[in-house]
N, C-alpha and C positions, 0 to 999 in steps of 0.2 A: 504493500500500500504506500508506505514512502517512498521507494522506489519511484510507483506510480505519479505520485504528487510531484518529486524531483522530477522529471523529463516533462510533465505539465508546463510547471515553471520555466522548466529553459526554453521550452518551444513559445513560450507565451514574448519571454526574454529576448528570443532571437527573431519573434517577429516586429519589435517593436519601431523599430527606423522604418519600416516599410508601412506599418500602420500609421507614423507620425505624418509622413512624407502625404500622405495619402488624402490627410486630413487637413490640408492646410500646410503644411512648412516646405512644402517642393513649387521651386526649385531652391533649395538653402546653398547651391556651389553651380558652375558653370554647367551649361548641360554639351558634352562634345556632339556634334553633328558627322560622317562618316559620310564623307563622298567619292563613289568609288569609282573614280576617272579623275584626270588632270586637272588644276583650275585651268578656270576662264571658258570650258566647256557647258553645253548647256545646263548638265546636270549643276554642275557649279555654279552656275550664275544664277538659276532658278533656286535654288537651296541657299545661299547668298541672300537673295532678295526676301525672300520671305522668315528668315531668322530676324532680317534686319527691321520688317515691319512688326513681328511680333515681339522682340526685344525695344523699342519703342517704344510700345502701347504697354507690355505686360511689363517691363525695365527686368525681363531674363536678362542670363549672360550665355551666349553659345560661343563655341569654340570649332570653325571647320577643320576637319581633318583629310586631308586628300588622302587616298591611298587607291590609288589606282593599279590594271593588270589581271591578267586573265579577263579580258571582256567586264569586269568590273566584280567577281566573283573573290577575289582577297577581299575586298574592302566592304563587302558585304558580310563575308564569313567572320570578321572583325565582329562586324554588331551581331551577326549570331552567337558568340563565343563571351560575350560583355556580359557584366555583372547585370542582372535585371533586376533595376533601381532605376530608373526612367533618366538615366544621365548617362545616356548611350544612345544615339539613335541612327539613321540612316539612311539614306533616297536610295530608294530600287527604282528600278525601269525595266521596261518592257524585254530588252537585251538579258540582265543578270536575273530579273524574277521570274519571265515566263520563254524565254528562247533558250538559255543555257543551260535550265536540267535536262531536255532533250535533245540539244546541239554538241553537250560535253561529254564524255564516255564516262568521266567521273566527276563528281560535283565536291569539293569540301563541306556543305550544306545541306540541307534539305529544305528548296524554296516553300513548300507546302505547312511544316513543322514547327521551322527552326524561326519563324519571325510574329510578334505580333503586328497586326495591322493596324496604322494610326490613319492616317489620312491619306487621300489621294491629292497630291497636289496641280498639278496641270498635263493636258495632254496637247500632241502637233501631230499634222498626217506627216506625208512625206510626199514629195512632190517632183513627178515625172517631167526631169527635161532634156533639151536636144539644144544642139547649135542651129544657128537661124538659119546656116546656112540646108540643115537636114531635110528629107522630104520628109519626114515624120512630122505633121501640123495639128494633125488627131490621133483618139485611139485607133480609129480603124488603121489609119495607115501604117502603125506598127503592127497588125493582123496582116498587113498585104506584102509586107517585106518577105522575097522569098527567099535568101540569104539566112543564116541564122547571123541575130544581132548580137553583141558586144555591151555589156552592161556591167557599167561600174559600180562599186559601191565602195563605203566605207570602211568597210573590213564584212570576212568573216561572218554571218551569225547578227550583222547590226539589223535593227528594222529596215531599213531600205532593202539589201540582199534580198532581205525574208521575203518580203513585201513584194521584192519585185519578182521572184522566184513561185509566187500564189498568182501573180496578175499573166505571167508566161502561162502557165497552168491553166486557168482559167478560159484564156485567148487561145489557147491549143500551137502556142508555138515554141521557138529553140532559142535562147538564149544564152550564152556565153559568158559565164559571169569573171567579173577582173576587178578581185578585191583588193585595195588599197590600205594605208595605214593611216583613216582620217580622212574627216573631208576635203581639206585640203588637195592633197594631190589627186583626189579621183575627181575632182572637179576643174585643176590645170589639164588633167590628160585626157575631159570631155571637151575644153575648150579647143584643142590641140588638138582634136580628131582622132585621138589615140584609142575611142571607146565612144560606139552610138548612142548611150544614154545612160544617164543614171536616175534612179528614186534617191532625190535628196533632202535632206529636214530643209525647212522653210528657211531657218535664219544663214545660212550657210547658202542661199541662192537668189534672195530676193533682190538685194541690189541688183545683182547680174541679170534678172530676169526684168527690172524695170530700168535696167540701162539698154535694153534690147541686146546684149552676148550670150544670151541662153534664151529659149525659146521654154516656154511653161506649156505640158500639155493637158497633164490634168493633176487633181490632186486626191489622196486617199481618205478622205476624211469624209464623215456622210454629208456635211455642207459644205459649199464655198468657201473658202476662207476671206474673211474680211478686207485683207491686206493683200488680197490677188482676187477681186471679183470676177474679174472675165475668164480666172482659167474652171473649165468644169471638173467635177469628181468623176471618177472612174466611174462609179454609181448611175451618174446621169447619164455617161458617154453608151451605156450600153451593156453595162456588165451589174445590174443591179445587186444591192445586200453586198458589195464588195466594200471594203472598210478595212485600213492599216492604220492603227496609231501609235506613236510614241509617249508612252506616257511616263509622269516619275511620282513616285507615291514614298511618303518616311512611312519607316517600320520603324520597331524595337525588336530587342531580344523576346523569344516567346517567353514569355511568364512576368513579364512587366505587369504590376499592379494595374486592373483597368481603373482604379482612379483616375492614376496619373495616365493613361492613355487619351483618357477622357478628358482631363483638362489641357492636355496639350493639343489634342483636336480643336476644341473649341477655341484656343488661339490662335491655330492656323487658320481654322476655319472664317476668324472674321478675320486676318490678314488679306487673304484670296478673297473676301468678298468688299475690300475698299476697290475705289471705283479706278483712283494711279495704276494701283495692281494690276487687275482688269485692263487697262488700256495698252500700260507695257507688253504685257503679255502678248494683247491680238497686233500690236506692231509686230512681235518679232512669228503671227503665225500660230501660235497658240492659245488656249484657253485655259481660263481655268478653270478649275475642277469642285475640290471640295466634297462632302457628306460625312458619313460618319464611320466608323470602322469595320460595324460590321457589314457596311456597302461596300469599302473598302476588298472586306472578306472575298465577301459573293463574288466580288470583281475580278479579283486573283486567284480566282479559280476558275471561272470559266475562261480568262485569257491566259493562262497558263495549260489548260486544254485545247485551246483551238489553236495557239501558235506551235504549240508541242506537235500536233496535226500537222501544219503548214513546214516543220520543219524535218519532220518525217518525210511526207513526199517531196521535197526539194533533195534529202539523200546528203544535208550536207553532215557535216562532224568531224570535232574538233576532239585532240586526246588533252 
């Protein structure tokens, strides 16, 4: 019976910082953020921006931590492996949450398990372009090429590849994929006729698309985007219910107290709904997101199913 009573006490003992924290005293120390690609990349500059509007309004303190590599899968497995005490957290994306347990032979993780869900932050399609000089002006005309075409992308495994490797699929024809390291160069070596086209994220093409040096055919997202009204979605062009997005969502480690899960949603939550927010964002092509975690849930699982699909029959894989 004493026994009993001892191991009460320590269990009651050992849960008590998590209980304080829960109640009111989180965040009492920096919360680190875990961004698992380079700065100055989208995923960084989005996770950037919205720390900096919720450390404003709430006066948090965050701390970004780059750690990029492996398609972003270190710097994730990081916030998998953290103490869960809600002062660990970290932006997945569509790439390390729902393409790289089916694109990698072995994962450090378990996208499914190993994270709780906090918020969805914002998503972007990806957007099919050509040089102006290309006869490629519509989707049909990439259906008429009787050539197999040359399509770049960003690497490996990124949304675009994927993306573009579903819309081949889809149009029943043969493309040639010519992965690069970044947007960068797979975007000098379309301007340079080295590669018929690439699916490229919005911010990474729109100047060039509204300086007329890339030609915009259409984009993957089920609406127009704001910031390129006249190019159509794949959707409208002819290939209905077809839809690609990049999106980036913070996690926690699984077993983060949902207090704290909860009050950190509801700060992102009204960061992403101030109207600057909002407006930055559809300049660079984006939107934002927002709900609550367990949307968030539901969400990462059926895209972590249907890209898991999409990257099945493309045959690609990475060791």
């Amino acid at each position: 019976m004493a026994h009993t009573s001892r191991r009460l006490l320590l269990a009651a003992i050992c849960a008590l910082p998590l209980a304080s924290m829960a109640q009111g005293g989180y965040p009492s120390q920096p919360i680190k953020l875990i961004v698992p690609f380079p700065p100055a990349g989208g995923t960084d500059v989005l996770t950037r921006l919205v720390a900096n509007e919720v450390a404003l309004k709430e006066k948090w303190t965050f701390v970004v931590d780059n750690k990029p590599g492996a398609g972003g899968n270190i710097g994730l497995d990081a916030v998998a492996k953290a103490r869960k005490d809600g002062y660990t957290l970290g932006t997945g994306q569509t790439a390390n949450l729902a393409i790289n347990p089916t694109l990698y032979t072995k994962m450090p993780f378990d996208a499914g398990k190993d994270f709780a869900p906090v918020v969805l932050l914002a998503s972007q399609p990806v957007v099919l372009v050509v040089r102006p000089d290309s006869p490629i002006k519509t989707l049909a005309d990439v259906k008429t090429q009787a050539r197999q075409l040359t399509m770049a992308s960003a690497g490996t495994g990124t949304v675009g590849h994927v993306a573009g490797e579903m819309f081949a699929k889809r149009v029943g024809i043969k493309v040639m994929h010519v992965p690069y390291k970044g947007a960068g160069p797979a975007t000098t070596d379309l301007l340079g006729g080295v590669t018929d086209m690439y699916f490229a994220t919005p911010p990474s093409v729109i100047s060039l698309i509204k300086s007329g040096k890339l030609r915009a055919v259409a984009v993957t997202s089920p609406k127009r985007l704001a910031v390129l009204p006249d190019v159509p979605t794949v959707a409208e062009s002819g290939y209905p219910g077809f839809e690609a997005e990049d999106w980036k969502a913070m996690v926690a480690p699984a077993g983060t107290p949902p207090e704290i899960i909860t009050q950190i949603n509801k700060a992102v939550n009204a960061a992403l709904a101030r109207p600057e927010i909002a407006e930055r964002l559809r300049d660079e092509g984006s939107a934002a997101r927002g709900g609550t975690p367990a949307e968030l849930g539901a969400f990462l699982k059926s895209e972590q199913a249907r890209w898991g699909t999409a990257v099945r029959e493309s045959g690609a894989k990475l060791d």
